[in-house]
N, C-alpha and C positions, 0 to 999 in steps of 0.2 A: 434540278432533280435531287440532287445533296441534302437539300432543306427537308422535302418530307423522308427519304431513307436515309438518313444519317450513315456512313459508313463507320463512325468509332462510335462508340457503347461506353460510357461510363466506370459502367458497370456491367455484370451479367447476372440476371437470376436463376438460381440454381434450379429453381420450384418452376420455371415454367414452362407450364406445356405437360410437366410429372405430377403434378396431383391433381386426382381426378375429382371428381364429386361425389364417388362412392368409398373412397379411399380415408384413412383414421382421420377421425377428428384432430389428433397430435400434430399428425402433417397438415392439414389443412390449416393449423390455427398457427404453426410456424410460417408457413407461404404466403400467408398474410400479414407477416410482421417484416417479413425479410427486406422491401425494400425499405420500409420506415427503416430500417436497422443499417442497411447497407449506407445508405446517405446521411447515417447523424442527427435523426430528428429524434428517436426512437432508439432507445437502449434494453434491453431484453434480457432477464438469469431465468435460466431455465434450471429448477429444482426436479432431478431425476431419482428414483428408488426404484431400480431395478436388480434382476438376475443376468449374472453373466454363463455363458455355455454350460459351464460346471455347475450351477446351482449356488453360487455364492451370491448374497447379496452385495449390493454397493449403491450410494448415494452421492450426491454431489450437486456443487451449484454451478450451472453453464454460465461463462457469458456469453451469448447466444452473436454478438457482435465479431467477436473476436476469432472464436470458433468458425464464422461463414468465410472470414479472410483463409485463414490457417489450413483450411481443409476441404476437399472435394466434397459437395451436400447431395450432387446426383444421385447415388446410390442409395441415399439416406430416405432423398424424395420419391426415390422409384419404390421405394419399397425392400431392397436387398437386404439392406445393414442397418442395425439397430443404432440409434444415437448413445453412447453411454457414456457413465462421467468417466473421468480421467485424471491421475495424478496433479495434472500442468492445471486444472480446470483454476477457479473460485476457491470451493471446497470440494474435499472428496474424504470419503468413507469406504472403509473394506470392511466392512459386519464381522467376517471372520478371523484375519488378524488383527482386526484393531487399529490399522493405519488410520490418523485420521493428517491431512494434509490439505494447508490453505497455502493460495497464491494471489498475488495481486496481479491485474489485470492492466489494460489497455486502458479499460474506461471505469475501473473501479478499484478500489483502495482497498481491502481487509481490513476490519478493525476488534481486535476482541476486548468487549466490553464486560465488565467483570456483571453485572446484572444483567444484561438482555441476551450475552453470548457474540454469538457470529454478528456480525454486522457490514452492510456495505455502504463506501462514501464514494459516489461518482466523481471522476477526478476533470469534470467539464464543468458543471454546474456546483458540486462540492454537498450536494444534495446525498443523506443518507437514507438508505434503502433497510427496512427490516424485516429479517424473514417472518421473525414470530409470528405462529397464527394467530396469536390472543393480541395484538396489537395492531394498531397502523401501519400498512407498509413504509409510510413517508410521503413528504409532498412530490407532486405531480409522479405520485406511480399508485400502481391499481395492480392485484392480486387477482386470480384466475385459475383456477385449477382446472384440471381436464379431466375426463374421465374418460379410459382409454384401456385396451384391452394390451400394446403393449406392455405397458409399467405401471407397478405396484401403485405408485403416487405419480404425479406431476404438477405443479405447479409453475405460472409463468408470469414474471415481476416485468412488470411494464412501468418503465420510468421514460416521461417525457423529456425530454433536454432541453434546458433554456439555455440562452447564452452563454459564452465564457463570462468570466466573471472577470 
């Protein structure tokens, strides 16, 4: 009986059973990435421009992998609490004062390149990620914007992971 009800999980998805079919396309298109993400096939930056409570803008790049470990997504999938960037994130932007602040990741490097700018190097495959819109994202990753009545912008970098190298 073990075999078909496994008693241990892997893993847990945050997304399931919480977004509905009627529910934002932003959720919906994250619930769909989540377990390619949770298991390493599938690496995810989620590009946000939003407002926080007070009306100030801020921007930032998720890594959408790191962030599912690091933090409860329930509330996010239910609908409670907005997803926003964060200091610790990728990148981050505060419109208002000017902070602007990069971190390297789990699964990706910062790199700032004196002509193309921000740039990310996946630290699995060693594959670079570009955000520029007037360019190639990079090999085996594919660009996606959402349109979504959350946030100002979104975009979401889907880079495939091939082997260690």
């Amino acid at each position: 009986m073990s075999y078909l009800y496994p008693p241990y999980k892997a893993y847990e998805l945050s997304s399931e059973g919480l977004v509905e079919a009627d529910a934002d396309v932003f959720l919906q298109e994250l619930s769909s990435r989540e377990r390619a993400n949770r298991i390493g096939v599938l690496s995810s930056i989620i590009f946000l421009r939003a407002f926080t409570r007070c009306g100030v803008e801020v921007s930032g790049f998720i890594d959408y992998t790191e962030r599912l470990t690091k933090e409860d997504w329930k509330p996010i999938f239910k609908g409670e609490k907005k997803l926003m960037p964060k200091r610790f994130d990728l990148g981050f932007y505060h419109w208002k004062s000017g902070d602007v602040v990069s971190n390297d990741s789990l699964n990706y490097k910062v790199l700032q390149h004196p002509q193309k700018g921000l740039i990310f190097q996946n630290r699995f495959d060693r594959k670079i990620i570009n955000p520029d819109p007037g360019c190639e994202p990079g090999a085996n990753t594919s660009r996606k914007r959402i349109y979504t009545k959350l946030y100002e912008l979104c975009i979401i970098f889907d880079h495939v992971v091939r082997q260690r190298i």
